[in-house]
N, C-alpha and C positions, 0 to 999 in steps of 0.2 A: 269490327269493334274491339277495343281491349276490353281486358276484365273488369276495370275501371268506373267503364262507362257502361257496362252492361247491369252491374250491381244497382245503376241509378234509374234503371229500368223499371216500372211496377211490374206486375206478375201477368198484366193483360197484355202491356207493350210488350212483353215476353213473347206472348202466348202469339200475338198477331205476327212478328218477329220471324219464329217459325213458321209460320203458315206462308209466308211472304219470303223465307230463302232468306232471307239478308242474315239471318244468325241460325247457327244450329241447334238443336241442348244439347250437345256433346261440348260445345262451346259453353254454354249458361252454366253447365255444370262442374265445369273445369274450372269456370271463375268465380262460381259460388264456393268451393272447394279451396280453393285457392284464399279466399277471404277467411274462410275458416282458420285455415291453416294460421295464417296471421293474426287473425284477431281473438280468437274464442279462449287461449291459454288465459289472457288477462281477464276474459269476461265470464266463461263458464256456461253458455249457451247449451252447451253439449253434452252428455252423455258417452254416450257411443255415435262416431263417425263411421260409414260405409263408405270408401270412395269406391271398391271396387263394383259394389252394387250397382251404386248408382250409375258410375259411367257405364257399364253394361245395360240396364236402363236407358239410359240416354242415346247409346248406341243406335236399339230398339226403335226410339223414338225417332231418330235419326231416321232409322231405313223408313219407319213406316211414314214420316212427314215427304220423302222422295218419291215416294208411291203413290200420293197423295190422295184422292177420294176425301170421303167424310169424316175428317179428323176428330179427335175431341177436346173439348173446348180449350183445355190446359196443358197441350202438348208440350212434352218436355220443361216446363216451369219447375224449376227447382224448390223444395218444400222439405219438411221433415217433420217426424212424428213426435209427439209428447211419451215420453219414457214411463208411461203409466197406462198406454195402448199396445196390445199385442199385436209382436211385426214377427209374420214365420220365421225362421230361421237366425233373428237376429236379437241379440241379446238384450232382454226385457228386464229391469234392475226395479223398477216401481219407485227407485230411489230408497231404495233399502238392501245395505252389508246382504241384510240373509238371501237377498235373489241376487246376487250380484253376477253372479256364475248363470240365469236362467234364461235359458233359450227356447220360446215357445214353438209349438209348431204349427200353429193357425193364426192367421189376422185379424183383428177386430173387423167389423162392417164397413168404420171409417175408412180405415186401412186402404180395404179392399175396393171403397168407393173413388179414394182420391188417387187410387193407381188407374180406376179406369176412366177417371177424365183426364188423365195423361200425366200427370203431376210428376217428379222423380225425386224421392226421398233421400235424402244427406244421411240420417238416422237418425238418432233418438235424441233431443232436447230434457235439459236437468230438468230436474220437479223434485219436492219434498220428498219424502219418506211415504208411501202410499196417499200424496197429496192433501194430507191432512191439514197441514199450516200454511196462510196465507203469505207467506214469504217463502222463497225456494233456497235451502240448503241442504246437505245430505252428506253421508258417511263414504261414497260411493265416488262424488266430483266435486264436491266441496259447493260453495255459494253461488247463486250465478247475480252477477252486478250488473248494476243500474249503467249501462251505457255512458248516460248523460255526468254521471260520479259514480265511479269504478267503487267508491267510500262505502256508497247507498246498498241498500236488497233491490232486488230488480221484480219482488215482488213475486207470488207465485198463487196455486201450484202451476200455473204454466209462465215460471220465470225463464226456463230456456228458452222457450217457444218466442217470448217477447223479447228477449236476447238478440235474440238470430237475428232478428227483420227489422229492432230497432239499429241495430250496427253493421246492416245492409248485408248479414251474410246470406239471407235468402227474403224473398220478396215478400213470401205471406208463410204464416206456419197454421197447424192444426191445433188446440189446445183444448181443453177441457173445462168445466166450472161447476163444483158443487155447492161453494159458497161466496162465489167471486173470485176464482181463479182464472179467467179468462179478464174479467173486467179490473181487478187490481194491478197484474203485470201493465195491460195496456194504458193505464192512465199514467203509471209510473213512469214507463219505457216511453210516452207520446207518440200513442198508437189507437187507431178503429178495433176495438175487439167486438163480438157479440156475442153474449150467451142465448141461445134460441130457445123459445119456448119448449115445453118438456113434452116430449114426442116426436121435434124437428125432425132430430138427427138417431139415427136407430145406435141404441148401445149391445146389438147384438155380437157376438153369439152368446156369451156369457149371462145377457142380461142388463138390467138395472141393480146398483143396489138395493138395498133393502128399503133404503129413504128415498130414493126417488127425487133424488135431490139433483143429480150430476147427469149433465151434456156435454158433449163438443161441439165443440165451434168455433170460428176463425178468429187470426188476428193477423193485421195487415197494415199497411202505411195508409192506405187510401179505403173511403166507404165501396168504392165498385172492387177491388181487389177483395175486400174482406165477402163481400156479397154474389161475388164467382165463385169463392170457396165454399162459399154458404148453400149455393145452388150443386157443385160438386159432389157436398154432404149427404144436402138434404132426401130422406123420403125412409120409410120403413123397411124394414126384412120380412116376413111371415113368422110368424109369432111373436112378433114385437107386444106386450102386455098394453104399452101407452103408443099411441100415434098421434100427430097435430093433421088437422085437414091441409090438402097440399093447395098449394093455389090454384086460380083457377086456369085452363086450357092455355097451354101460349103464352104465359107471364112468369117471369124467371122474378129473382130478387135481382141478380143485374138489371134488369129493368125497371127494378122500383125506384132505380136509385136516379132516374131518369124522369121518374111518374110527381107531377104539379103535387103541392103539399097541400094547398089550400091553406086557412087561418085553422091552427089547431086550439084546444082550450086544453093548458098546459097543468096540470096540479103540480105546487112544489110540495114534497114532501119528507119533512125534515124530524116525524116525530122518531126518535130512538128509542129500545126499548130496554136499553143500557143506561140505570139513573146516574145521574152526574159527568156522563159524558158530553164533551161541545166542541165543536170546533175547531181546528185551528185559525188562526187569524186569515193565512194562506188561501185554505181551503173554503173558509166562508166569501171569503173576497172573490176565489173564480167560480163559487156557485152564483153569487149575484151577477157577476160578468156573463154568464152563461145566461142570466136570466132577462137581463138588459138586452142581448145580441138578439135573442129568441123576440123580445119584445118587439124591437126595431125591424123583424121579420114580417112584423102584421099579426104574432101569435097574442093568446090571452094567455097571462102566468098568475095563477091566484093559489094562497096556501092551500093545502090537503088541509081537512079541519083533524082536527087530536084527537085521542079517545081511541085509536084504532087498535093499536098496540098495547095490550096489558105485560104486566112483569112475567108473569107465568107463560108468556110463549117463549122469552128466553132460556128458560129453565126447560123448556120441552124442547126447545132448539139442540140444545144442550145433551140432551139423554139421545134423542133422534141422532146426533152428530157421534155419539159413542159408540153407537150401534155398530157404526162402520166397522169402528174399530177392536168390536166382538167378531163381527166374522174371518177374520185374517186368518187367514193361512200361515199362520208360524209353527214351526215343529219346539214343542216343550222344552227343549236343550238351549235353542237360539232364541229364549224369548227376551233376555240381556243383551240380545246387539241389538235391540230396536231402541231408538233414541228413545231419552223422554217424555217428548210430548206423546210418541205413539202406545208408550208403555202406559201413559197416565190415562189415555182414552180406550186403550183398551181395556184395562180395569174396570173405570166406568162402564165398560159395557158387560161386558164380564158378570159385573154388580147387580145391573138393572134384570127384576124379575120379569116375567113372559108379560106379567098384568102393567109391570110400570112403563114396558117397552109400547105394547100395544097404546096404552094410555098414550104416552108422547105422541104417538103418533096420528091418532085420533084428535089432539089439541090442536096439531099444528095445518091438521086438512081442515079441524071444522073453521080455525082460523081463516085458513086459504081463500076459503068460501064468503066468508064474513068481509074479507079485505077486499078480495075482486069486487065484492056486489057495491063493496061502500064507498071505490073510487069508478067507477064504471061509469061518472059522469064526464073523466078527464079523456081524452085522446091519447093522452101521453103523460107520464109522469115525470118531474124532474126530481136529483137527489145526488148529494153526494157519493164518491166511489170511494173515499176514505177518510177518516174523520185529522188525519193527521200528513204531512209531505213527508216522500219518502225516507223509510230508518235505515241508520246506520247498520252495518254488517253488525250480528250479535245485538240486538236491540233487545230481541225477543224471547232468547233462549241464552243469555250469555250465565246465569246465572247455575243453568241444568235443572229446573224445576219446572217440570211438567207440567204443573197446575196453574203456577204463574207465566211460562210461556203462552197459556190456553186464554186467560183472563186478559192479556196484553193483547192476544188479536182479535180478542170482541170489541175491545174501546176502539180498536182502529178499523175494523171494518163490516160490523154488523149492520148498515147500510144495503149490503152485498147480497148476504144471506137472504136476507128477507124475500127476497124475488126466486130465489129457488126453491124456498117455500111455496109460494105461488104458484110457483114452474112457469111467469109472466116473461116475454124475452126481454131482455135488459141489452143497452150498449153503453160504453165506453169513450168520447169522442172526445180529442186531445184539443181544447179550445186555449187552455191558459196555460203560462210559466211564470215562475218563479224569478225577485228579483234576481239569485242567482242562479237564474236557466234548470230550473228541474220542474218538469211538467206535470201538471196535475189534470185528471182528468174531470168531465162530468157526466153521469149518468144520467140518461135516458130509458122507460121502460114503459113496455107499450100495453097494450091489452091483451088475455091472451092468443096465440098465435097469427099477433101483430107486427110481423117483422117488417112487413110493409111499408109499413106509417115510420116507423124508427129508422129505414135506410132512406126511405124518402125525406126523413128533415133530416136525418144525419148530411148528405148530401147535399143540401140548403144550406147546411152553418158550413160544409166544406168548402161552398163556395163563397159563399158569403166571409168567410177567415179563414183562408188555403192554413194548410200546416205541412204537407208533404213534405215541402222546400226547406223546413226545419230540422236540422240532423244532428246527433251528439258528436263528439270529438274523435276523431278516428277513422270518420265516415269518411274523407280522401285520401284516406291510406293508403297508399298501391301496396295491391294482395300480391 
């Protein structure tokens, strides 16, 4: 196969690929590389590249698929990590000047999971500045673009991750979401993302933040691609603080995405807790789209009733989301090379006393609580992934105002948040575009640790409105 034709591969056809002789990874990884090489200067995918890693990796892979026995699942599929996960030996930037130079020397859990379903990491994918803003730019690789219009943000903090795999430089990537970082790249990029319920996927060794807000979790072309990776991830460490119950004996998420839907009873829900925000014309038009297709399925779609969301949980959202950015690790001397939005939220945090911190945080579970039990009638939920199609380069921060950068991505994406609030798993699934060809996503979110139900209708509208076949400009580029 050339490289070509291997890049149009999903991550399964990959995987089966190898197991079958007809391609190597030494081969997937030369041509995943190889697309890099070509494509990523204009796009910003990247971070840091390893070729040498990986083909050594691959190598590996290599000898041990000739040996063959009990492979694992994902042998030699080429993949790469979000630049906000620690990869031993390889330089970890967080998307921030001050780590630019920092080379850890342990894995996160993910890391260490998705090497032993076989996967071989390219390296690190761009992301913001400690992932804080919904758009990915940074001091370190500059912006990573919308595939679809090089013009656009490619959305973030996992806009490298969505980069890669929408411009076919790797099949499926790892990404993360604290407040819609996994689900905003993918609707942008017209891509399956998932963020998993909170406990899916272990954020060991370090922990959880303090909010309890952020997981990783896949993004992919396709719902069984993303839902391999998912099964990859999934399962705790020993001392994990939060775990979700794993499924039951012998049933993977690639399987669910296989398992009869049944008629689900769909709640839309559209209340915001941002006054005066609405719509764009776009966006409202493929949430109805999305809701008509779901219909014509056999499903029930009736509104969420209002009243759920008072103004004081975005205000606790708010203090909760600073907190982060009190704990950083910045040395006193470099606290001026941290952009401004990280400078303006670490202040906030900074700011907040022990009583107002714990208070936020106390708003936003008893909240949690209150919103699970009051939609616990739906099966699934439906809901916008942004309130707006995607912004031009500098949209958000072109001004340098840290408080107005912050204000600009609640109107666009506090839709997002809310479910990491929950810790409810949400997806992303790329149903509509734009008269002029820029895809917008619609979210889906299920109950908690209901991913089941969400890969199994994801996988229903995939077949029922394929999108795979749909690629941005560049995509037959010989690498």
């Amino acid at each position: 196969m050339t490289g070509t034709q291997l890049h149009e591969l999903t991550a399964l056809e990959q995987a089966a690929a190898v197991r079958d002789r007809t391609v190597s990874p030494v081969e997937l990884v030369e041509a995943a590389l190889a697309r890099v090489e070509a494509l990523d200067a204009g796009l910003g995918g990247f971070v840091t590249v390893t070729p040498e890693r990986a083909l050594a990796a691959a190598a590996d892979a290599e000898a041990r698929a000739l040996r063959g026995g009990d492979l694992p699942p994902l042998l030699g599929v080429p993949t790469a990590i979000k630049d906000l996960n620690n990869t031993a030996g390889v330089r970890t930037t967080f998307g921030s000047a001050v780590y630019a130079d920092f080379v850890p020397g342990f894995d996160d859990a993910v890391v260490t999971k998705l090497a032993a379903a076989g996967t071989v990491s390219l390296g690190k994918t761009n992301t913001p500045e400690f992932g804080f803003p919904c758009y990915t730019d940074n001091d370190v690789a500059g912006p990573a673009r919308c595939p679809w219009d090089p013009t656009r943000l490619a959305g973030g903090s996992s806009g490298g991750a969505a980069v890669a795999v929408a411009a076919g430089m790797l099949p499926f990537a790892q990404g993360s979401d604290g407040g819609g970082s996994i689900r905003i790249p993918a609707s942008i990029n017209g891509l399956f993302g998932i963020k998993p319920t909170r406990g899916r996927v272990s954020n060991a060794p370090l922990g959880s933040d303090v909010t309890g807000l952020g997981t990783n979790g896949p993004l992919a072309r396709t719902v069984r691609d993303a839902a391999a990776m998912l099964d990859a991830m999934a399962g705790p460490v020993p001392g994990d603080t939060t775990w979700a119950p794993p499924l039951p004996p012998g049933e993977t998420f690639l399987g669910c995405a296989d398992r009869p839907v049944g008629r689900l009873r769909i709640g839309r829900a559209l209340e915001f807790p941002l006054p005066g925000a609405v719509l764009e014309p776009e966006v409202a038009a493929a949430l109805d789209d999305a809701a008509r297709l779901l219909e014509s399925l056999g499903h029930e779609v009736v509104d969420v009733p209002g009243g759920l969301i008072s103004p004081e949980v975005l205000g606790a959202f708010e203090r909760v989301w600073a907190l982060s950015g009190a704990t950083l690790a910045v040395p006193a001397g470099r606290v001026g090379e941290l952009r401004p939005l990280t400078r303006e939220l670490r202040a906030r945090g900074l700011a907040l006393s022990a009583q107002a911190a714990m208070e936020a945080l106390n708003a936003l579970r008893n909240f949690s609580r209150r919103y699970v039990q009051a939609t616990d009638g739906f099966d699934v939920l439906l809901a916008p992934v942004t309130t707006m199609t995607p912004r031009p380069l500098g949209w958000f921060d072109a001004d340098g105002d840290g408080a107005a950068d912050f204000a600009r991505q609640e109107r666009y994406a506090a839709f997002t948040a809310l479910y990491n609030v929950t810790g409810q798993p949400a997806v992303s699934v790329p149903l509509h575009w734009t008269a002029d060809g820029l895809p917008i996503g619609t979210m889906l979110v299920g109950r908690p640790a209901d991913e089941a139900t969400l890969i199994a209708l994801a996988a229903q509208l995939e077949e029922a409105r394929p999108w795979a076949h749909r690629h941005p400009p560049g995509w037959h580029a010989d690498a």
